[in-house]
VEXSEVEX-176305 format. One record per residue (C-alpha): x, y, z; residue number from 1; residue in three letters. Coordinates in nm, 4 decimals. Example, Ala and Ser with C-alpha at 12.3 -4.5 7.8 and 13.67 -1.06 7.14 Angstrom:
FINU         px         py         pz     i    aa
FINU     1.2300    -0.4500     0.7800     1   ALA
FINU     1.3670    -0.1060     0.7140     2   SER
// end
This chain:
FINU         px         py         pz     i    aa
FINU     2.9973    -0.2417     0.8181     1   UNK
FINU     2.9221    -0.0824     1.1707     2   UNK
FINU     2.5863    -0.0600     1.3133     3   UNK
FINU     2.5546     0.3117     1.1934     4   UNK
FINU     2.6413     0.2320     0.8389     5   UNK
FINU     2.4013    -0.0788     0.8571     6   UNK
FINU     2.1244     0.1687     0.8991     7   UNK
FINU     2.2049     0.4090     0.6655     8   UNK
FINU     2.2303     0.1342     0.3932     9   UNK
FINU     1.8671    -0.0292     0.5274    10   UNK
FINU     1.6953     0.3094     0.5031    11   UNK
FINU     1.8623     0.3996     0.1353    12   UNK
FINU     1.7627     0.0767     0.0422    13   UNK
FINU     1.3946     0.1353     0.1560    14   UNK
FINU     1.3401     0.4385     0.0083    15   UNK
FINU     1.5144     0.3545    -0.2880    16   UNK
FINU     1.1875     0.0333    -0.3893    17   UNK
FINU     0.9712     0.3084    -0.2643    18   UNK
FINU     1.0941     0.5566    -0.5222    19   UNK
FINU     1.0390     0.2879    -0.7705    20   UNK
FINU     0.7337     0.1590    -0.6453    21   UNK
FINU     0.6084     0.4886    -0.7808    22   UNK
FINU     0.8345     0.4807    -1.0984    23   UNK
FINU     0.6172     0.1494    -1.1863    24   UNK
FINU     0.2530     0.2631    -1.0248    25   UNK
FINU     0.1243     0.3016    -1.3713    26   UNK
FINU     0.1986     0.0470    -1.5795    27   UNK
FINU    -0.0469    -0.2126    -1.4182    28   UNK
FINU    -0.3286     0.0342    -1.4182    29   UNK
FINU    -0.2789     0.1907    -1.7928    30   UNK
FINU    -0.6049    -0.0314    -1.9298    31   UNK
FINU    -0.8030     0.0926    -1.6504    32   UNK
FINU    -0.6961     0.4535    -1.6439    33   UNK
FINU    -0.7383     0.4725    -2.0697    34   UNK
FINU    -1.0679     0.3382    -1.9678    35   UNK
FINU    -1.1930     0.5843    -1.6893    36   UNK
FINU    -1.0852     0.9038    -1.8712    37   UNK
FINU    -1.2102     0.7806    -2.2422    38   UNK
FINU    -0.8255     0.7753    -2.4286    39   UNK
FINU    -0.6916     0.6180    -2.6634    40   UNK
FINU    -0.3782     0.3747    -2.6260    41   UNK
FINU    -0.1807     0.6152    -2.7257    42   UNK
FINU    -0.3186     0.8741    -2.4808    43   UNK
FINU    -0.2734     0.6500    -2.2524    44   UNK
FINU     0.1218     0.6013    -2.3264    45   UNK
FINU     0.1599     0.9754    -2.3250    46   UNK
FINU    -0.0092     1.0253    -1.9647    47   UNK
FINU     0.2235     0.7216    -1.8536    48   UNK
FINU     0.5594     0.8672    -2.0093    49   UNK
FINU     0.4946     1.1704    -1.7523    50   UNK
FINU     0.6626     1.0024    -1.4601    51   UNK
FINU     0.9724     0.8724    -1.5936    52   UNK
FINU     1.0368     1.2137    -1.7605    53   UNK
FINU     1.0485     1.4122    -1.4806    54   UNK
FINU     1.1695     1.1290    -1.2701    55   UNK
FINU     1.4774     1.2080    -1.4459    56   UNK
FINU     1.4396     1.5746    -1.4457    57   UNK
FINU     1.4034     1.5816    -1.1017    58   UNK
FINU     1.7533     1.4544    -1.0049    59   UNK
FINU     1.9021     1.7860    -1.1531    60   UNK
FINU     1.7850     2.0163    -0.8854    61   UNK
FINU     1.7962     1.7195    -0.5977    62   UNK
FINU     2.2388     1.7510    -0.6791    63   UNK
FINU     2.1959     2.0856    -0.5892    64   UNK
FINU     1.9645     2.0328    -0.2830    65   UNK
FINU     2.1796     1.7648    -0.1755    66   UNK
FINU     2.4745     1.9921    -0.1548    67   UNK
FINU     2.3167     2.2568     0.0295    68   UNK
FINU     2.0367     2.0713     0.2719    69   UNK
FINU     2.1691     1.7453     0.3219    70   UNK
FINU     2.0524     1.3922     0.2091    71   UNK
FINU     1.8245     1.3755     0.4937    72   UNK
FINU     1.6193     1.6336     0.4440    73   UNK
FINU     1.6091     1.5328     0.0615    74   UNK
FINU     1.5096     1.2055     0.1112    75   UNK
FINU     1.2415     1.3909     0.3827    76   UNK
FINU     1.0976     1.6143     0.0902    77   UNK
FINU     1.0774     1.2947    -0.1576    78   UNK
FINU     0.8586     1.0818     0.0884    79   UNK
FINU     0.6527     1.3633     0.2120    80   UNK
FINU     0.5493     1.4712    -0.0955    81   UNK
FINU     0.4981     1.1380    -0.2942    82   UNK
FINU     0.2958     1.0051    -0.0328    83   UNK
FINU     0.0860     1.3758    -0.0238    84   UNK
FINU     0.0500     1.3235    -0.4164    85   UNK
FINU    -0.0247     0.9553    -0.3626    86   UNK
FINU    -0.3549     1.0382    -0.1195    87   UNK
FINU    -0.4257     1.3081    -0.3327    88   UNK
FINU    -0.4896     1.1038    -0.6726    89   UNK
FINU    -0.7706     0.9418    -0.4605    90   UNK
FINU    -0.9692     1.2197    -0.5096    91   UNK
FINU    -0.8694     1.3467    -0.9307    92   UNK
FINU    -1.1425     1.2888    -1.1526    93   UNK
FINU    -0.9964     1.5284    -1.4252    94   UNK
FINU    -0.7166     1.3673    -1.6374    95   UNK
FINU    -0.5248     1.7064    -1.6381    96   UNK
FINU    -0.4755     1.7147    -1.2603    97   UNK
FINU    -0.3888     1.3620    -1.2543    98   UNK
FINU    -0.0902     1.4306    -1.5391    99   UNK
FINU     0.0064     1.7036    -1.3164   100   UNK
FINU     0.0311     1.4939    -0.9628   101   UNK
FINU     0.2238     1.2493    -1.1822   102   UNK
FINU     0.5018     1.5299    -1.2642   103   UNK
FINU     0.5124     1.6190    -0.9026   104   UNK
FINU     0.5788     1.2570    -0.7725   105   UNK
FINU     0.8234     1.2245    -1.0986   106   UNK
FINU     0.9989     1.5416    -0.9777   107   UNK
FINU     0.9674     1.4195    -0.5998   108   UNK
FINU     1.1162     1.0689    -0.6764   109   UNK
FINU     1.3770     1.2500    -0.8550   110   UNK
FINU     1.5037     1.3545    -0.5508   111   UNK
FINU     1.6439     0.9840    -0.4277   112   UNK
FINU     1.9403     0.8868    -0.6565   113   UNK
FINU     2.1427     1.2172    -0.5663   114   UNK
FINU     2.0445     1.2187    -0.1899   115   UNK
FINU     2.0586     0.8217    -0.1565   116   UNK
FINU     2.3885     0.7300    -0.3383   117   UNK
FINU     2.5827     1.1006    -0.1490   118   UNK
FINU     2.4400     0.9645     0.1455   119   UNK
FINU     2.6092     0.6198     0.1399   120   UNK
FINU     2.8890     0.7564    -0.0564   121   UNK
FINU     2.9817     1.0261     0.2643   122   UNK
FINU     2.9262     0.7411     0.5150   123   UNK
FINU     2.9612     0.4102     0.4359   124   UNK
FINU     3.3360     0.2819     0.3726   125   UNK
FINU     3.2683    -0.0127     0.1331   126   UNK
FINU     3.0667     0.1993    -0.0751   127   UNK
FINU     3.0726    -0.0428    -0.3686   128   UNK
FINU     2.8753    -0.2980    -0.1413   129   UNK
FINU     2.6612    -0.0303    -0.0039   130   UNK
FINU     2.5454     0.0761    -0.3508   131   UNK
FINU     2.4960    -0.2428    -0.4599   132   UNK
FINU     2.2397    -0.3017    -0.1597   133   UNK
FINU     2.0472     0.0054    -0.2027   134   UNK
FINU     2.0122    -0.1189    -0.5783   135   UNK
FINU     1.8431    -0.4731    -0.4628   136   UNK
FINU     1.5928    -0.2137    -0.3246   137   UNK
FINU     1.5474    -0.0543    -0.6591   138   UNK
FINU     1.5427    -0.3224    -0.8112   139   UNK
FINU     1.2702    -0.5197    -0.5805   140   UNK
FINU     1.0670    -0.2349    -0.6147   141   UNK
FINU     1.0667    -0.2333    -0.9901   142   UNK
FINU     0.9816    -0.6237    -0.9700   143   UNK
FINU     0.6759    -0.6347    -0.7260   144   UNK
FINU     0.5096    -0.3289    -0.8107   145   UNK
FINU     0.3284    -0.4480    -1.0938   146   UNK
FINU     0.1736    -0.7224    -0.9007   147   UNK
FINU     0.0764    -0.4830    -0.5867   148   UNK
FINU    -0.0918    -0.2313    -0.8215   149   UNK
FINU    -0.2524    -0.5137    -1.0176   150   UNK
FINU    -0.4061    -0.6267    -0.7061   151   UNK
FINU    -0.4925    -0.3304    -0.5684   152   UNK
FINU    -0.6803    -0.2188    -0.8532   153   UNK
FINU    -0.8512    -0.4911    -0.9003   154   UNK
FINU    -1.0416    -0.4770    -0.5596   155   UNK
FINU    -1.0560    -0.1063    -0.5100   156   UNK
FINU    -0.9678     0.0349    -0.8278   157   UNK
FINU    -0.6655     0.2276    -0.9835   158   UNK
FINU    -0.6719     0.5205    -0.7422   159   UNK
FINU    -0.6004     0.3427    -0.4598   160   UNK
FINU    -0.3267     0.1675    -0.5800   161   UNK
FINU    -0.1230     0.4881    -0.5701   162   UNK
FINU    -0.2734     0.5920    -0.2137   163   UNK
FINU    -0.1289     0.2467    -0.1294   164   UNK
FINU     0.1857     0.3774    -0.2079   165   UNK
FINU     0.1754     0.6456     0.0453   166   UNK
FINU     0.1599     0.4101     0.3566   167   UNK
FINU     0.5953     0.3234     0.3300   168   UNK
FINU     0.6330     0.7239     0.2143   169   UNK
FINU     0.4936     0.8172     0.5123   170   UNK
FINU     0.6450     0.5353     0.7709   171   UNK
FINU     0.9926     0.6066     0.6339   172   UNK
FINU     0.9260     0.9986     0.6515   173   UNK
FINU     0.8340     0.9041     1.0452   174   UNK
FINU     1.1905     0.7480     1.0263   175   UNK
FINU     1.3949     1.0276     0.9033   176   UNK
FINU     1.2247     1.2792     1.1467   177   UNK
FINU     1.3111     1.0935     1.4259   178   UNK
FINU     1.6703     1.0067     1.3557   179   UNK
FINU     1.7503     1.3619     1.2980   180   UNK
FINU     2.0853     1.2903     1.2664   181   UNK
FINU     2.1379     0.9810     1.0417   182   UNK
FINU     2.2994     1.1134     0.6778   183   UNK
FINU     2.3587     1.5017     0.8177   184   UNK
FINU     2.6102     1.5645     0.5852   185   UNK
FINU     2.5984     1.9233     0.4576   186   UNK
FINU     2.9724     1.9929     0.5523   187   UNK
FINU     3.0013     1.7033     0.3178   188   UNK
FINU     3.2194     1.5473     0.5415   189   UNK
FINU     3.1424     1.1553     0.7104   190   UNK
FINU     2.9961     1.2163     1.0249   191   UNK
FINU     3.2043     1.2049     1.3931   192   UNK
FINU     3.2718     0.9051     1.5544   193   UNK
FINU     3.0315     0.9390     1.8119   194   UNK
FINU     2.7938     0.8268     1.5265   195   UNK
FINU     3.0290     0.4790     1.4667   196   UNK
FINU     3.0480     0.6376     1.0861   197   UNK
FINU     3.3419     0.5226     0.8984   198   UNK
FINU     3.6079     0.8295     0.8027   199   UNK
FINU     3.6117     0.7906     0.4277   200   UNK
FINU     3.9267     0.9902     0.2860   201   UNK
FINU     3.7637     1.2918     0.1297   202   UNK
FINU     3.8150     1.3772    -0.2467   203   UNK
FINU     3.9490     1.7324    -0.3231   204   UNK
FINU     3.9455     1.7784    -0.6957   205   UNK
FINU     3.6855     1.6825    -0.9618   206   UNK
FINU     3.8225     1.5305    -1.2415   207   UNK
FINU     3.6142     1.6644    -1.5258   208   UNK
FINU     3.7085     1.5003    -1.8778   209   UNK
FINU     3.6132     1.1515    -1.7003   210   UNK
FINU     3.3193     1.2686    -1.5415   211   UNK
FINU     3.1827     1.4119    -1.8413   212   UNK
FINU     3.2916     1.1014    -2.0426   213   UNK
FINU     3.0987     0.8643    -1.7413   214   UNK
FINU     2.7575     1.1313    -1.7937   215   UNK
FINU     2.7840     1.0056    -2.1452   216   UNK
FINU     2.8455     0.6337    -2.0505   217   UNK
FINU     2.5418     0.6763    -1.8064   218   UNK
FINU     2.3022     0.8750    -2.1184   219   UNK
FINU     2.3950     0.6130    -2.3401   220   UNK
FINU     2.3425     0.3223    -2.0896   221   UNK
FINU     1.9974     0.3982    -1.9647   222   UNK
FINU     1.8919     0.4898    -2.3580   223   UNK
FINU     1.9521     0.1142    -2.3968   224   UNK
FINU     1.7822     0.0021    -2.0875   225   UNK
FINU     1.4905     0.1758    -2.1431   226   UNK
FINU     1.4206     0.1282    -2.4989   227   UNK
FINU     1.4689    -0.2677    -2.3946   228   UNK
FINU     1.2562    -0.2485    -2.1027   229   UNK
FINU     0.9569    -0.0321    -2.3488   230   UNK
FINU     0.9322    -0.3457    -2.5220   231   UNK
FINU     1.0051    -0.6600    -2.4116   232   UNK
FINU     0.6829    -0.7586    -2.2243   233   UNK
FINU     0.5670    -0.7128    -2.6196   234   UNK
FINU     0.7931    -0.8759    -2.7746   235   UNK
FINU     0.7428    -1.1876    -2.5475   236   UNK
FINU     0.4134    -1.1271    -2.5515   237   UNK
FINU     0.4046    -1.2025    -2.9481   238   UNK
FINU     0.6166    -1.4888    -2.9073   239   UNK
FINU     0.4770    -1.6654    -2.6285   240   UNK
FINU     0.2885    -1.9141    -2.8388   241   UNK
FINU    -0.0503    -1.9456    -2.5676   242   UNK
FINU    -0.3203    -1.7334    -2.5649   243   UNK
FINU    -0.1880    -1.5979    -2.2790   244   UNK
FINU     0.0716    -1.3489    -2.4349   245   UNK
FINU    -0.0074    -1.0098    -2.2476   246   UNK
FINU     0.0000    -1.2257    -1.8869   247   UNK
FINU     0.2937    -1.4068    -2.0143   248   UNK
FINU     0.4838    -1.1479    -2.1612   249   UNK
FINU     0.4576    -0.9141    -1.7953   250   UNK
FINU     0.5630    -1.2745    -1.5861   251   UNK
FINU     0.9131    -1.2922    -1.8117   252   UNK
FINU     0.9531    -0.9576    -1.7714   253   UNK
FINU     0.9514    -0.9474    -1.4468   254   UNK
FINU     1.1612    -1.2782    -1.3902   255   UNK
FINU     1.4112    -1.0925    -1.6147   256   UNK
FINU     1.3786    -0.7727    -1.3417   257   UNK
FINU     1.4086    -0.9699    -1.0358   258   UNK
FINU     1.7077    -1.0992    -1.1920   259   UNK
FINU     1.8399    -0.8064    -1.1679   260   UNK
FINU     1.8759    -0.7744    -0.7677   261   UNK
FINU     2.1431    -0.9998    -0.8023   262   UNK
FINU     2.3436    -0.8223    -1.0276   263   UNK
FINU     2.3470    -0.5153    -0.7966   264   UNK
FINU     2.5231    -0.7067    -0.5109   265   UNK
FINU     2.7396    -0.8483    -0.7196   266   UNK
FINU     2.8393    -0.5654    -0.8726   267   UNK
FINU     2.8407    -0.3540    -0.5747   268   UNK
FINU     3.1010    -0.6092    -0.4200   269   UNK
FINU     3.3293    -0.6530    -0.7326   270   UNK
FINU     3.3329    -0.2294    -0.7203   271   UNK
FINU     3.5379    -0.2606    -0.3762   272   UNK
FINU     3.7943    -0.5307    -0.5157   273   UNK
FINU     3.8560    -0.4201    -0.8664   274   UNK
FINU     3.9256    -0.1551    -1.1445   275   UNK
FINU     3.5901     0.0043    -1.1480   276   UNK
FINU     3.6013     0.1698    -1.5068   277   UNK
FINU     3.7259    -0.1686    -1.6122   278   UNK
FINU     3.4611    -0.3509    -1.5146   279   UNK
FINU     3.2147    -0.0989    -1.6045   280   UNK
FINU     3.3756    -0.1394    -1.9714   281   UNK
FINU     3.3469    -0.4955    -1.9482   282   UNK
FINU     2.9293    -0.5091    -1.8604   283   UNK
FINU     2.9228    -0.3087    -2.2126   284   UNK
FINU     3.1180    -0.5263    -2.3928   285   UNK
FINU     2.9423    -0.8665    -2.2896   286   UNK
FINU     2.6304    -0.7280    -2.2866   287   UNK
FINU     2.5595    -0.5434    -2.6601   288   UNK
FINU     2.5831    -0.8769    -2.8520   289   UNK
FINU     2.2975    -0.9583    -2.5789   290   UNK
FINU     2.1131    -0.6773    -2.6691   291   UNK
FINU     2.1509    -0.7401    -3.0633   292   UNK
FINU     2.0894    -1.1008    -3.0728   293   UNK
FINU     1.7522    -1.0851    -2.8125   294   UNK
FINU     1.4907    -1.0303    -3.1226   295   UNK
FINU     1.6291    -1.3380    -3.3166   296   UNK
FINU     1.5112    -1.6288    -3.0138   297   UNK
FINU     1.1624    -1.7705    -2.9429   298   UNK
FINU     1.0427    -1.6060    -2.5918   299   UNK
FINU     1.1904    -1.9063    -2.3746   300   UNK
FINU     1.5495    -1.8624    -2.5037   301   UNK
FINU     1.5120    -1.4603    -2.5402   302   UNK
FINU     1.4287    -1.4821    -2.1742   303   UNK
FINU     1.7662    -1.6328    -2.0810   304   UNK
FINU     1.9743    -1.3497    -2.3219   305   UNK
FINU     1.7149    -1.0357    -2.1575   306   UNK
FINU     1.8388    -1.2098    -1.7798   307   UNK
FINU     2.1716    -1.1893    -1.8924   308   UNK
FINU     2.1501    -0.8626    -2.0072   309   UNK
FINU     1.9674    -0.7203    -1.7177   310   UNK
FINU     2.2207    -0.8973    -1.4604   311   UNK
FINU     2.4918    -0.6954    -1.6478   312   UNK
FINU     2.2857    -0.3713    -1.6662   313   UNK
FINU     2.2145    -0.3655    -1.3110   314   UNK
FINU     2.5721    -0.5115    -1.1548   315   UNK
FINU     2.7194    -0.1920    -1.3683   316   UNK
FINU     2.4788     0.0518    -1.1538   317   UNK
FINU     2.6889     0.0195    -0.8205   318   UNK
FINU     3.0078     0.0542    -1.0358   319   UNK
FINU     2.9028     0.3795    -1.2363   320   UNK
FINU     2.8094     0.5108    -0.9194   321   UNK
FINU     3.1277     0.4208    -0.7160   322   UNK
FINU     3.2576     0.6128    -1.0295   323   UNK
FINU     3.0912     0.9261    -1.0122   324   UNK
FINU     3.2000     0.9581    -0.5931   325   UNK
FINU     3.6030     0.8227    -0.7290   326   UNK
FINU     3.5694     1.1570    -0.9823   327   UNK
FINU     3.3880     1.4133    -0.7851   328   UNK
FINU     3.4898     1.6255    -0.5491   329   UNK
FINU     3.2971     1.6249    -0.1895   330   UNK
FINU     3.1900     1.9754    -0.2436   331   UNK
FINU     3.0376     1.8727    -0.5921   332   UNK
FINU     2.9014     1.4972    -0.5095   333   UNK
FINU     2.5647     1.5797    -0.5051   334   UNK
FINU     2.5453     1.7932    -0.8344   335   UNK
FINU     2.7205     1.5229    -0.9818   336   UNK
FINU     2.4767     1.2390    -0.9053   337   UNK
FINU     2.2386     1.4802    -0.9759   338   UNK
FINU     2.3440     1.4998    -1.3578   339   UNK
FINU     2.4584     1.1442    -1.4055   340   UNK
FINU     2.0885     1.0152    -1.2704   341   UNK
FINU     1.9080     1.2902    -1.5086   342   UNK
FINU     2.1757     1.1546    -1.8253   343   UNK
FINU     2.0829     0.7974    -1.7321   344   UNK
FINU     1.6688     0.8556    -1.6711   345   UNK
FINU     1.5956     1.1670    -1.8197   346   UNK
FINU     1.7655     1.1380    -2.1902   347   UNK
FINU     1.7462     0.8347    -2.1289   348   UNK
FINU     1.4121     0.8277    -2.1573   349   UNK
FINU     1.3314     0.9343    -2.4870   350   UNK
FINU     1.4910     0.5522    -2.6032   351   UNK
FINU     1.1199     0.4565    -2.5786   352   UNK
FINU     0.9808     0.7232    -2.9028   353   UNK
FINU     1.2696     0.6388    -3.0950   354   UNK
FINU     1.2993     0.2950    -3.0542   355   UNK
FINU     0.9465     0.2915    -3.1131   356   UNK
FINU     1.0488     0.4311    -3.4384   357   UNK
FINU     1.2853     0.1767    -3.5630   358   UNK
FINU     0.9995    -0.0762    -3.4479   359   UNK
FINU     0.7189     0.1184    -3.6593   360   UNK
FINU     0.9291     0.1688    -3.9654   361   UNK
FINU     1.1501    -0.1862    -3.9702   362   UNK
FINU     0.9608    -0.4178    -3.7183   363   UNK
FINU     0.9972    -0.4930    -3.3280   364   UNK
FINU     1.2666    -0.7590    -3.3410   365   UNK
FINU     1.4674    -0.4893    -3.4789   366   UNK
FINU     1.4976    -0.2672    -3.1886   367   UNK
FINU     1.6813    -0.5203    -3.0140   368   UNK
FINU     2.0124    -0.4827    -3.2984   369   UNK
FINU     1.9662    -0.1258    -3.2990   370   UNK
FINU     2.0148    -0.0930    -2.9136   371   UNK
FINU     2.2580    -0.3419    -2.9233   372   UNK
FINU     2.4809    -0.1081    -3.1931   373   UNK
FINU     2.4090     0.1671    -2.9429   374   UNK
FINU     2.5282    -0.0482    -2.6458   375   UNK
FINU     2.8703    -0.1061    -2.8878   376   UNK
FINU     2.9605     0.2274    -2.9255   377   UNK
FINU     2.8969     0.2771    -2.5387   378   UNK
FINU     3.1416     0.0089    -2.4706   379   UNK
FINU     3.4220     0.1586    -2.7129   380   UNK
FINU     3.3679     0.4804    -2.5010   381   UNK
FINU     3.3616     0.2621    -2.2115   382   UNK
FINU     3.7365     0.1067    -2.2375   383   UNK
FINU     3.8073     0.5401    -2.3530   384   UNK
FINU     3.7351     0.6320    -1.9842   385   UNK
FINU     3.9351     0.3086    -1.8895   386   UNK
FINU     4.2198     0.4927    -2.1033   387   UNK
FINU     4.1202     0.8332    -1.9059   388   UNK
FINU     4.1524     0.7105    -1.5668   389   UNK
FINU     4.4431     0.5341    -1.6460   390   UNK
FINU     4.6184     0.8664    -1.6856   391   UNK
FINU     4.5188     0.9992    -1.4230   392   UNK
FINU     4.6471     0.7211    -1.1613   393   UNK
FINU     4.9516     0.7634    -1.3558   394   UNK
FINU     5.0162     1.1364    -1.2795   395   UNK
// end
């Protein structure tokens, strides 16, 4: 990489742990919060499934923005107002306002996946290894979170583990505005040379029935994550066989997240040397029986399947986005990341009520087989777009 793309990856990849930093703010804090405004446990879950909703909704609009103001000033508008909502919960003491500052960080966090991934997509030439990096961020983010909010809380309560938040919002912000013109790319072509900015060979034609098939792929893919994700800290939890379970069951979990980072540089790198549907077929293949069998271990076993699985999960995340740049036109990169990120987080999303349906009605371990039949189908679909872009290198 030359210096120029170096920086653009380090600042994506900054931005992209602080965007999840605020994905996984409340978690940590949901005892506490249930606590200060009198709910219930389930009042609780709904205030908490307010983020991740809109997180996803917000990456429809941010295509659109991408396309017409740039990444840079995306990525500006996502820092400036998270950290402005992060400050600002110092001072809620009405649970409505509180729901509603969540929904604007959700919608404001939205904003990364489209601006980040156009952003390296325009101007970085391995873009497979670029992704993958900017993922390690994501996924380092997801990882450490719960511990910083934990401790935060602990000392100077719940608020201020948001307000925390706003300190690397705002330092990045200061980043952007200086480099004015790191990621200008609203011509939505790489930048000049005088900016050491790779020339990546610019895609004219957007090749629909693939791209809608990979939306699918990514709705399908991030139903399975996140019904997994909902509730494995419980299901270890109830296994762990100490009277420790809740501590337990979040320390797995997160060994099974941190896991993760290496997946997206692995995956990132194997997106520059190979067939990228391929491989995205493959994660889908190796990891549903995973998925299905995780329920039937004790904890300590079920922690080495969940690793597995998230290694897979997360090395396919460089390769579905490499994807979405191979099918899109330039003109139409930003609206497409846009959709795939709200297919993958937004319908994604609801996993968590209906999984929590199968639990209710047939038990927890049987979520697992139910995702896992889920995560079959995907794959059958998978090796379909395999088919699809076979075709089209063919004509």
């Amino acid at each position: 990489m030359t210096g120029s793309e170096k920086k653009i990856v380090g600042v994506t990849t900054a931005c992209h742990a602080t965007a999840h930093f605020f994905e996984q703010a409340f978690p940590p804090v949901l005892k506490l919060v249930e606590a200060d405004f009198g709910l219930g446990l389930a009042g609780a879950g709904g205030i908490g499934n307010i983020f991740p909703l809109f997180f996803g909704i917000g990456a429809l609009p941010a295509g659109m923005i991408v396309d017409r103001w740039g990444s840079r000033r995306t990525l500006l508008a996502f820092l400036l107002t998270c950290a402005a909502a992060g400050i600002a919960v110092l001072f809620v003491h009405n649970l409505w306002v509180f729901a509603f500052l969540l929904m604007v960080m959700g919608l404001a966090a939205g904003l990364y996946h489209p601006a980040g991934t156009t952003l390296i997509s325009h101007n970085v030439e391995q873009v497979g290894t670029g992704l993958g990096i900017q993922g390690m961020g994501g996924n380092l983010g997801l990882a450490v979170m719960p511990v910083i909010a934990a401790a935060v809380a602990s000392t100077l309560g719940w608020r201020a583990a948001y307000a925390v938040l706003a300190v690397p919002a705002i330092l990045l912000a200061m980043y952007f505005i200086v480099n004015k013109n790191l990621g200008n790319n609203r011509d939505h072509e790489p930048l000049s040379n005088e900016h050491e900015i790779a020339r990546v060979e610019p895609i004219k034609t957007t090749r629909w029935v693939p791209l809608i098939m990979l939306f699918t792929l990514g709705m399908l893919n991030g139903f399975c994550y996140r019904g997994m994700l909902t509730f494995l800290p419980t299901f270890f939890s109830n296994n762990s066989g100490t009277g420790r379970g809740i501590m337990q069951g979040g320390a797995l979990t997160t060994i099974v997240l941190v896991n993760g980072v290496v997946g997206q540089y692995i995956g990132g790198r194997l997106a520059d040397r190979f067939h990228r549907s391929a491989l995205f077929a493959s994660c889908f293949t190796i990891s549903a029986p995973l998925l299905a069998t995780l329920g039937m271990w004790s904890s300590h076993y079920a922690v080495v399947a969940a690793a597995l699985f998230a290694f897979l999960y997360f090395a396919n995340q460089p390769v579905g986005n490499a994807l979405v740049m191979e099918l899109s036109s330039n003109s139409f990169r930003g609206r497409a990341y846009g959709i795939y990120f709200f297919m993958n987080f937004g319908m994604g999303s609801f996993s968590a009520t209906v999984s929590g349906w199968v639990g209710e009605r047939y038990g927890l371990d049987a979520i697992f087989p139910f995702l896992g039949a889920v995560l079959a189908g995907t794959a059958l679909m998978g090796w379909g777009l395999v088919a699809a872009m076979s075709r089209i290198k063919r004509s």
